[in-house]
Backbone as a chain_set.jsonl record, in Angstrom:
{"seq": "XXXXXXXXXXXXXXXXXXXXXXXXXXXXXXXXXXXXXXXXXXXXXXXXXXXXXXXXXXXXX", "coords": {"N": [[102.344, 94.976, 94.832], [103.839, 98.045, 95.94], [106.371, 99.296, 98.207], [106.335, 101.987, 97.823], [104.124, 103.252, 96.736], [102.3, 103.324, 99.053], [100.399, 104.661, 101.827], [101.399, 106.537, 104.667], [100.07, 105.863, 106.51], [99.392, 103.367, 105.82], [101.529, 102.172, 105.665], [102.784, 102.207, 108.739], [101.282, 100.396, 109.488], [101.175, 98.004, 108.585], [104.157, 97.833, 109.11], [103.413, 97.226, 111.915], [102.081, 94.416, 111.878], [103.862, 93.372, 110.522], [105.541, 93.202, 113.405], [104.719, 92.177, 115.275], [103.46, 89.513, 114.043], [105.955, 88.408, 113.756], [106.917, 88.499, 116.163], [105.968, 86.541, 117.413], [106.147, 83.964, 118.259], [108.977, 84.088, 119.975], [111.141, 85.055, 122.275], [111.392, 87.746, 124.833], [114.697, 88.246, 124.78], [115.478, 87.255, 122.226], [113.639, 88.822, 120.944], [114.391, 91.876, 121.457], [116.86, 91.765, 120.424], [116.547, 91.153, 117.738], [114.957, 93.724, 117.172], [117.389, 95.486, 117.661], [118.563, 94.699, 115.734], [117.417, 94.966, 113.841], [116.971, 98.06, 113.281], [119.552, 98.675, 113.184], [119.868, 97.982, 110.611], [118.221, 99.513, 109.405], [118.921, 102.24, 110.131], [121.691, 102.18, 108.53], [120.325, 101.537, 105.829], [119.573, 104.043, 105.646], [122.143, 105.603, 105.636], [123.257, 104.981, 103.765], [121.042, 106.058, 101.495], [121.298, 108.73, 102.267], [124.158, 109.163, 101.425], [124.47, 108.943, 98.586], [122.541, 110.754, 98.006], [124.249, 112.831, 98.568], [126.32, 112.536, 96.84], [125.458, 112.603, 94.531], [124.268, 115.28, 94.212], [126.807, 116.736, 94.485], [128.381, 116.175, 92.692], [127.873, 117.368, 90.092], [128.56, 117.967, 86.922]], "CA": [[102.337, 96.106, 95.746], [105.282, 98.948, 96.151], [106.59, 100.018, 99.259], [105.897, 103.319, 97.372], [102.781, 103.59, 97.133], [101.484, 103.086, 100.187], [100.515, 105.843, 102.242], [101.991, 106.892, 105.67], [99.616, 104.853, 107.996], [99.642, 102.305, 105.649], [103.225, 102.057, 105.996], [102.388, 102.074, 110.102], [100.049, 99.309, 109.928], [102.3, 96.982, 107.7], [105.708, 97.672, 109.999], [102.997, 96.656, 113.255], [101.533, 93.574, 111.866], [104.921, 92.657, 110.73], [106.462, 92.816, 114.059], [103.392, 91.463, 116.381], [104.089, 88.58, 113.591], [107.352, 87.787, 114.258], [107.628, 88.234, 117.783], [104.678, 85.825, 118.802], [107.06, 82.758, 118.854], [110.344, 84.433, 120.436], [111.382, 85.362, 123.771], [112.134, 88.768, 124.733], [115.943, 88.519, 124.275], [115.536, 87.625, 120.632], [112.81, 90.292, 120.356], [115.267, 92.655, 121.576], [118.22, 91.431, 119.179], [115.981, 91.59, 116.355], [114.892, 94.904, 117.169], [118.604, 96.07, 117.387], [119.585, 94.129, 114.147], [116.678, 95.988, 112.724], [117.616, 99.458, 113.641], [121.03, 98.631, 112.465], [119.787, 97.731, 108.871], [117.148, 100.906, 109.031], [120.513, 103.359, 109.868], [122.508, 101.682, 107.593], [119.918, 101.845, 104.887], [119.376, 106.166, 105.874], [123.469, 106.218, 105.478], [123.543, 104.912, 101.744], [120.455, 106.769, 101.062], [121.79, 110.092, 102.151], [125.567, 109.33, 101.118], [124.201, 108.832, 97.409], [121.847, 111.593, 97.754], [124.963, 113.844, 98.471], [127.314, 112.666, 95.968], [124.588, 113.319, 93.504], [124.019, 116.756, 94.27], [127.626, 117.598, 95.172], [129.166, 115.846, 91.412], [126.814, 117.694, 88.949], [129.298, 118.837, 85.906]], "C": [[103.762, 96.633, 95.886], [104.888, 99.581, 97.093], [105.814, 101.47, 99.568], [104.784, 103.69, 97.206], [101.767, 103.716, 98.064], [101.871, 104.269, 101.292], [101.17, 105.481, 103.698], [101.537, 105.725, 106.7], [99.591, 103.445, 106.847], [100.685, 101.648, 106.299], [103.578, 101.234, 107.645], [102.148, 100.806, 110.047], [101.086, 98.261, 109.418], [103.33, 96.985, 108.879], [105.137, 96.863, 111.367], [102.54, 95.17, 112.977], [102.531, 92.541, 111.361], [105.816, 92.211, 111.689], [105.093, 92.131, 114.824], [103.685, 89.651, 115.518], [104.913, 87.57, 113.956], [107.942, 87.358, 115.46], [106.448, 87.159, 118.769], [105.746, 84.764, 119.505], [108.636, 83.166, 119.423], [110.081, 85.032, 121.573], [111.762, 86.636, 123.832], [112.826, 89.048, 124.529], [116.193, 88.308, 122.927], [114.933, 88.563, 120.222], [113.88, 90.96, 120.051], [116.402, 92.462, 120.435], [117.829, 92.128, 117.653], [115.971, 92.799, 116.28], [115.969, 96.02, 117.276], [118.694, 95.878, 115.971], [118.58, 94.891, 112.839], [116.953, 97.317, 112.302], [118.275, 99.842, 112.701], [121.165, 98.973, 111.223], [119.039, 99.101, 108.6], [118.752, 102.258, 108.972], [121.223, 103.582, 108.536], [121.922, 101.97, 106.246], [119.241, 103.947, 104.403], [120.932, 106.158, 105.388], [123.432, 106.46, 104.106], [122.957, 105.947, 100.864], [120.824, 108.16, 101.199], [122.924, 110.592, 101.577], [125.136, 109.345, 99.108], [123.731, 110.232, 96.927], [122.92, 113.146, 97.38], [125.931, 113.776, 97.436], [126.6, 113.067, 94.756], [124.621, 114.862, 93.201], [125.676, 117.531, 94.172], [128.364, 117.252, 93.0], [128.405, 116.462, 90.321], [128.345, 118.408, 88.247], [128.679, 119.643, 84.393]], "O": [[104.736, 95.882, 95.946], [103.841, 100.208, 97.254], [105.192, 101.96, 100.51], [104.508, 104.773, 97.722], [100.619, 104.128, 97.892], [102.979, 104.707, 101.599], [101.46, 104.31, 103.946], [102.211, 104.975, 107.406], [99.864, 102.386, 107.412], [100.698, 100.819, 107.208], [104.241, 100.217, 107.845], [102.919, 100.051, 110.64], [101.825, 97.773, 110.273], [103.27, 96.012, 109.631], [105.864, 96.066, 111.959], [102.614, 94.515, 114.017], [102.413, 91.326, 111.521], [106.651, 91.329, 111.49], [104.793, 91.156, 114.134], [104.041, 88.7, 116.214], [104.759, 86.401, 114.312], [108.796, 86.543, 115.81], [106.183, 87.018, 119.962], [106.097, 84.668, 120.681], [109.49, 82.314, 119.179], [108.981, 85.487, 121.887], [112.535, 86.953, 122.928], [112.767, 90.143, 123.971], [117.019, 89.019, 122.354], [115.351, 89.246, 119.287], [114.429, 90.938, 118.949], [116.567, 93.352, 119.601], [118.308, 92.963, 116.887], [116.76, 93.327, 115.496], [115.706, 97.206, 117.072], [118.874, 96.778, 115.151], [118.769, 95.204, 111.664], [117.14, 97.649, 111.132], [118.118, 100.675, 111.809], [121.955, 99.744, 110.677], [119.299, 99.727, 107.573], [119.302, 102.847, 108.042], [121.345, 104.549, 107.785], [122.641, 102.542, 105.426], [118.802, 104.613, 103.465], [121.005, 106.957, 104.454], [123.511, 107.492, 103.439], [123.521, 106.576, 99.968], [120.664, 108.85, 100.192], [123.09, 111.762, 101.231], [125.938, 110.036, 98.48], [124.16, 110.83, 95.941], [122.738, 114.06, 96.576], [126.436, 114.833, 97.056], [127.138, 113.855, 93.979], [124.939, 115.439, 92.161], [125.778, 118.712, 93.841], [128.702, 118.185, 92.271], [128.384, 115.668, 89.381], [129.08, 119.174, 88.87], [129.439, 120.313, 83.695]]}, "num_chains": 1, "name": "protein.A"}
């Protein structure tokens, strides 16, 4: 299975059954952490993706 292929609510359903998952055995303050440290990595992985996207477009010779 690829990320990519999978439609929109797939996508949904997967991200919910991954966190309901994770957070049975943790306490709210790790929830919370996680759910920062997740963020973080989701941002972080929009920066690269857009910073690539632009050097692409901007270096064409």
């Amino acid at each position: 299975m690829c990320l990519t292929d999978l439609s929109g609510c797939e996508l949904i359903s997967l991200a919910s059954i991954f966190s309901i998952t994770i957070a049975k055995n943790l306490s709210n303050e790790e929830i919370s952490i996680l759910g920062d440290f997740f963020s973080a990595v989701g941002d972080n992985l929009s920066l690269i993706s857009s910073n690539s996207t632009y050097i692409k477009n901007t270096r064409k010779c």
